[in-house]
matplotlib code that plots the C-alpha trace (Angstrom):
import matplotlib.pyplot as plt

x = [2.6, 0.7, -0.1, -2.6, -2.7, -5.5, -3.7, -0.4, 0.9, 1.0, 3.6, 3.1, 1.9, 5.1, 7.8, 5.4, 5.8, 9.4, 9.9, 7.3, 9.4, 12.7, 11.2, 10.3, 6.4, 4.1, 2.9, -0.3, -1.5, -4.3, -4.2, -6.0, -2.9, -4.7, -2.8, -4.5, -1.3, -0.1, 3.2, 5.0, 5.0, 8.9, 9.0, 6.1, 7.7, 11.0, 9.1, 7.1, 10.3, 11.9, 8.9, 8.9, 12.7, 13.2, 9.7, 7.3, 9.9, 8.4, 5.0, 2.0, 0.1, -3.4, -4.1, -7.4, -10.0, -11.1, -14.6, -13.1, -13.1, -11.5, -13.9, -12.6, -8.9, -9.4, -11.2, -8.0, -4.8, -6.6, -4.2, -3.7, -3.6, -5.4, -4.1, -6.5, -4.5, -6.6, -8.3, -7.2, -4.9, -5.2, -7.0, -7.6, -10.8, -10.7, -10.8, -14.8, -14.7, -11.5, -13.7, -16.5, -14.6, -13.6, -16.8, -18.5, -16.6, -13.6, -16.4, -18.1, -15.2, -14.2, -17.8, -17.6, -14.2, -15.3, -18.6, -16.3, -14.1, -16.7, -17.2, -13.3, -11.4, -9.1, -6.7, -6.6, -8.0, -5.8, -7.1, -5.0, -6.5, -4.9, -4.8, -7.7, -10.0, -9.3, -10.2, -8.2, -6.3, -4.0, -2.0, -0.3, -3.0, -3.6, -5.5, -8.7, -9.0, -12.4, -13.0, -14.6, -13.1, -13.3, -12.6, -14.2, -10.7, -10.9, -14.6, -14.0, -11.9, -13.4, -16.7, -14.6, -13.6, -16.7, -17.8, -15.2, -15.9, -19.2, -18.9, -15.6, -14.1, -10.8, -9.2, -7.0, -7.2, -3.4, -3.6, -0.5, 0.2, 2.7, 4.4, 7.4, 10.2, 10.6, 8.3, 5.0, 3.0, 0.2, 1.8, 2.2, 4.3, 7.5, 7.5, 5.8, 8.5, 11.7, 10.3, 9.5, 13.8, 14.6, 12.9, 14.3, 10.5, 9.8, 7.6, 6.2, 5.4, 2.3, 3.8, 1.0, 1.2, 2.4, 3.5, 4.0, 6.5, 7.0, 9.5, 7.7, 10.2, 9.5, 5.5, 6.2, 7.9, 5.2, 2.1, 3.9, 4.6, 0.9, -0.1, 2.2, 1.6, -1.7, -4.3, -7.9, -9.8, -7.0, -6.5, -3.0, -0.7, 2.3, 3.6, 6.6, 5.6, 7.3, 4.9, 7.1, 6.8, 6.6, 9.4, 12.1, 10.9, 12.0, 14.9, 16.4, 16.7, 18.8, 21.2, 21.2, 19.8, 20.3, 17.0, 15.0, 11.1, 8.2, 6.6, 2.8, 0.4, -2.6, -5.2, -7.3, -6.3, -7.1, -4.6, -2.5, -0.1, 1.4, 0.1, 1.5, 3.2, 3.4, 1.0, 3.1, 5.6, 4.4, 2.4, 4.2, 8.0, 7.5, 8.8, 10.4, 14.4, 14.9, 15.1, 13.7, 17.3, 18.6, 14.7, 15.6, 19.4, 17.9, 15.3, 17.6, 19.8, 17.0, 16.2, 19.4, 19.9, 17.2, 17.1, 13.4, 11.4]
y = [-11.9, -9.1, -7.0, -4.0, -1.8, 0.3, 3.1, 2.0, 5.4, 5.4, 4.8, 1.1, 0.8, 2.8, 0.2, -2.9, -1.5, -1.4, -4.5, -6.3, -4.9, -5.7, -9.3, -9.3, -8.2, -5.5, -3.3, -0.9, 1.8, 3.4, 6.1, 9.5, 11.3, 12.2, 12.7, 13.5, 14.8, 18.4, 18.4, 21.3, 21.7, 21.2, 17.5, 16.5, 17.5, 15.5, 12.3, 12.6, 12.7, 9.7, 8.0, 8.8, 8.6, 5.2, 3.4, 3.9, 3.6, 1.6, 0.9, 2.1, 4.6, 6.0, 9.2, 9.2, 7.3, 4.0, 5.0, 7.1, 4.3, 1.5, -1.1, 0.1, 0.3, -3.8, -4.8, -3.3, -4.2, -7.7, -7.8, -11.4, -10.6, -7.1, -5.5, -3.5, -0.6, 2.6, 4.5, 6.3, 5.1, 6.9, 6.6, 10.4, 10.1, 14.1, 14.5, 13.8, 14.7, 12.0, 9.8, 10.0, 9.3, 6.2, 5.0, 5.7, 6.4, 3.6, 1.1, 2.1, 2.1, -1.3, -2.6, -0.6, -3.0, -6.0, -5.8, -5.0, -8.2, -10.4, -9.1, -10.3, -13.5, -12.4, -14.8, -13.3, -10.5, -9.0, -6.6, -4.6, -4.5, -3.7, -4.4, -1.7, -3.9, -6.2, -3.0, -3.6, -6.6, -6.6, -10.1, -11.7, -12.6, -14.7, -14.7, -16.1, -13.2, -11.4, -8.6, -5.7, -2.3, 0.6, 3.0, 4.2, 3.3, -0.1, -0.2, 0.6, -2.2, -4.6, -3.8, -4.4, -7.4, -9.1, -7.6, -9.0, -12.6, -12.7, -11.8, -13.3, -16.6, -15.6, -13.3, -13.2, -10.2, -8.7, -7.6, -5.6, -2.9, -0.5, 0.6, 2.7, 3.4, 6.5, 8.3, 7.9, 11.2, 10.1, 11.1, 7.6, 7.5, 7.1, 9.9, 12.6, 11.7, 11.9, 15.2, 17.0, 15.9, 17.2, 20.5, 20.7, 20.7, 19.0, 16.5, 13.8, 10.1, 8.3, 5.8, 3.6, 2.8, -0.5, -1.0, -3.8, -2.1, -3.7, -2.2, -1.3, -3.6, -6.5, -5.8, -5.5, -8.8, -10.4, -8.7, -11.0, -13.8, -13.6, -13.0, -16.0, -18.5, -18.1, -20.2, -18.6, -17.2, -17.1, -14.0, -13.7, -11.5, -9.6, -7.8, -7.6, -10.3, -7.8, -5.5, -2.8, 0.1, 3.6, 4.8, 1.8, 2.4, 6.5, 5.3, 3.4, 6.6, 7.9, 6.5, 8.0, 11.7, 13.8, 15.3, 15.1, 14.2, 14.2, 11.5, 11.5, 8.8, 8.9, 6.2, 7.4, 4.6, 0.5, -1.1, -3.3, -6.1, -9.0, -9.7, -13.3, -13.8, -17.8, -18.7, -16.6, -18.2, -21.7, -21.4, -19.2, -19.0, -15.5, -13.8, -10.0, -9.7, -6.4, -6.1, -3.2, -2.1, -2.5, -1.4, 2.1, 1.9, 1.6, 4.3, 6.9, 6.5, 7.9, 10.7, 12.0, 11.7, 13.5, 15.5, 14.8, 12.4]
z = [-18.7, -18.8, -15.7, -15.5, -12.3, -11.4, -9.1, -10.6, -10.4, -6.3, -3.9, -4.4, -7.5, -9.2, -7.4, -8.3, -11.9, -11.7, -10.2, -12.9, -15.7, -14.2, -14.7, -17.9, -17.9, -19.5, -17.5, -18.5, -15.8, -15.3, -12.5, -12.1, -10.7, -7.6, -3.8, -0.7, 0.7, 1.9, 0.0, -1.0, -4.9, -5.0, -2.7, -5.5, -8.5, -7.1, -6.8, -9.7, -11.9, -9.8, -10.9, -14.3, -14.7, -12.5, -11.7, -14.2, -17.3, -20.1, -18.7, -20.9, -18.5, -19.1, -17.2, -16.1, -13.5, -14.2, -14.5, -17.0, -19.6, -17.7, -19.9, -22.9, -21.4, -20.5, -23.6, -25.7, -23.6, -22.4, -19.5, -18.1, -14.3, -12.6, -9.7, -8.1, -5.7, -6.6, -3.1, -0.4, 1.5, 4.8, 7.9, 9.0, 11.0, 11.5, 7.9, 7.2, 2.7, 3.2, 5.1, 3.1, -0.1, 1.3, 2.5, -0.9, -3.6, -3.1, -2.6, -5.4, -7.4, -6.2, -7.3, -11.3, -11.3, -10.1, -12.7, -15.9, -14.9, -14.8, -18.7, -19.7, -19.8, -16.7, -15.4, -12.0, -9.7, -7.0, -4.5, -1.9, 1.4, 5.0, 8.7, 9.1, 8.1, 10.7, 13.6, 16.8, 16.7, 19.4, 19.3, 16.2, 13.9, 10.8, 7.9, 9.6, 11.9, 12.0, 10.3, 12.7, 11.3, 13.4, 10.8, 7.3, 5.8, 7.5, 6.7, 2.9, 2.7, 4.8, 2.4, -0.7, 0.1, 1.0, -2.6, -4.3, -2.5, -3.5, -6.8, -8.3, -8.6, -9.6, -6.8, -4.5, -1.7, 0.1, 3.5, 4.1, 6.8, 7.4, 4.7, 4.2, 1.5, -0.9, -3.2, -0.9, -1.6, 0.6, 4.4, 5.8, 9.5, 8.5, 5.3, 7.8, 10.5, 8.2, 6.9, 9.8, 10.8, 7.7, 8.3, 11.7, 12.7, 16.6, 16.5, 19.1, 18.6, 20.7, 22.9, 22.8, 18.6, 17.5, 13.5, 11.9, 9.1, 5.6, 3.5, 0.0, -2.2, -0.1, -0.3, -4.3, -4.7, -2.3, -4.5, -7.3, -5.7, -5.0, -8.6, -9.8, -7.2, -5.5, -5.8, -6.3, -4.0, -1.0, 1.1, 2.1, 4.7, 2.8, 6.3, 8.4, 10.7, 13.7, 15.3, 17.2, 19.3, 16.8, 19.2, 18.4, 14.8, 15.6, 17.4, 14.6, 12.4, 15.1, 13.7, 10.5, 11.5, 14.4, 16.3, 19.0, 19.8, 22.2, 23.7, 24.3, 25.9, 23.8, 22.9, 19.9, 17.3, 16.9, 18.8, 16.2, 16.5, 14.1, 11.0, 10.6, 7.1, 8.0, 5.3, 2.5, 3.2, 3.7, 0.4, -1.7, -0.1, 0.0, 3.1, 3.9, 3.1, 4.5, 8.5, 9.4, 10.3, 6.7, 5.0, 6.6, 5.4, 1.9, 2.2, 3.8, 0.8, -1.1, 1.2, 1.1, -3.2, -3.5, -0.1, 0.7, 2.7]

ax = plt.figure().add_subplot(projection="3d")
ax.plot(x, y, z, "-o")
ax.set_aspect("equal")
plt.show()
């Protein structure tokens, strides 16, 4: 099978490479090498050679945005299944150029996609969406959920997706949520948190965030399970299925660093709980192996290889 990934050069994208190649599939990338992250030069030269040197071995990568000659790129390689991962992956409301990239040029990106498909013989669309879509959603939550974002990342892909359903008969869309693992450029919770311990920086954790944490091997095998087993036009939750307190989710590294942290009571973000995974694994006997305990055993192996977060 052949796979193309639009934004397979990311956090997620790089391991879902891996994986698909550890399983016998081609894998063709196309990714404009692009982070929205404040990284020092030395942490992103680390994890850019851990890519190339571990995750992104043997795929067929073209360096440039899809707009860029993505049509040409799918008319050539004639992939059998796209995954579409490209955009920003952040929710930093304070941050109004981020916010406005989202709102207009992931969506517009998302439509230049969906319009070259419907040009090709694909077998299968995939788009990765997220719990922001969903807004506050407080209790465990399924698939049917409504979709009320309160954020222009949540908006972005809640406007994807109704995009994509209107135009296509062959996709399937991932909701996924908190992610975490090694080689994420893009400052997600847990990356931010183990560098600051590193560093010896204080930090504080808001007492009122709940996470429902998916280890990034476990959301890579589920993206494939999805691409393999699906049938059309399904949307499907790839999560933990275990919303928990940020602390308990600080408190578990505890036991692998030493430090201390700050607690604050702050209410600024959608309140989040459970994204049930009951219909991944009723439909596609997909579900997470890693605990969270032994997800942050594996990552910290990583961190302390290469001596970043």
């Amino acid at each position: 099978m052949k796979y193309l990934i639009i934004g397979g050069g990311g956090f997620v994208g790089s391991w879902l490479t891996r994986e698909l190649i550890s399983r016998g599939h081609a894998v063709v990338i196309i990714d404009s090498s692009i982070y929205y992250s404040d990284s020092d030069k030395n942490r992103i030269k680390k994890i850019n050679n851990f890519k190339k040197e571990y995750l992104l071995k043997g795929a067929k990568i073209y360096h440039k945005k899809f707009e860029d000659g993505g049509e040409k790129i799918l008319k050539k390689e004639k992939p059998d299944i796209l995954i579409h991962l490209a955009g920003i992956p952040l929710e930093k409301t304070d941050d109004i150029e981020i916010s406005l990239k989202q709102l207009t040029d992931d969506v517009a990106l998302t439509y230049k996609i969906i319009e070259t498909v419907k040009k090709t013989k694909l077998k299968k669309f995939i788009f990765m969406s997220s719990i922001s879509a969903y807004g506050d959603c407080i209790d465990t939550i399924d698939e049917d959920y409504r979709l009320l974002p309160k954020t222009p990342y949540g908006v972005s892909k809640a406007s994807c997706e109704f995009l994509i359903k209107a135009q296509l008969n062959n996709w399937n869309i991932i909701r996924t949520t908190n992610i975490y693992g090694f080689a994420d450029m893009n400052g997600r919770a847990c990356n931010i948190i183990v560098g600051k311990i590193l560093k010896g920086k204080n930090f504080w954790i808001n007492k009122n965030i709940m996470m429902d944490f998916i280890y990034v091997k476990d959301l890579v095998a589920g993206i494939i399970e999805v691409a393999l087993k699906a049938p059309a036009k399904e949307v499907f939750h790839i999560s933990g299925n275990n919303a928990i307190n940020l602390i308990e989710f600080v408190n578990i590294l505890k036991k692998h660093f030493t430090f201390e942290y700050e607690v604050k009571d702050i209410h600024d973000r959608p309140r989040r709980g459970t994204m049930s995974n009951g219909k991944a694994k009723k439909v596609l006997g997909w579900f997470p192996k890693m605990s969270i305990d032994k997800g942050i055993i594996d990552y910290v192996k990583y961190v302390k290889e290469y001596g970043i977060a």
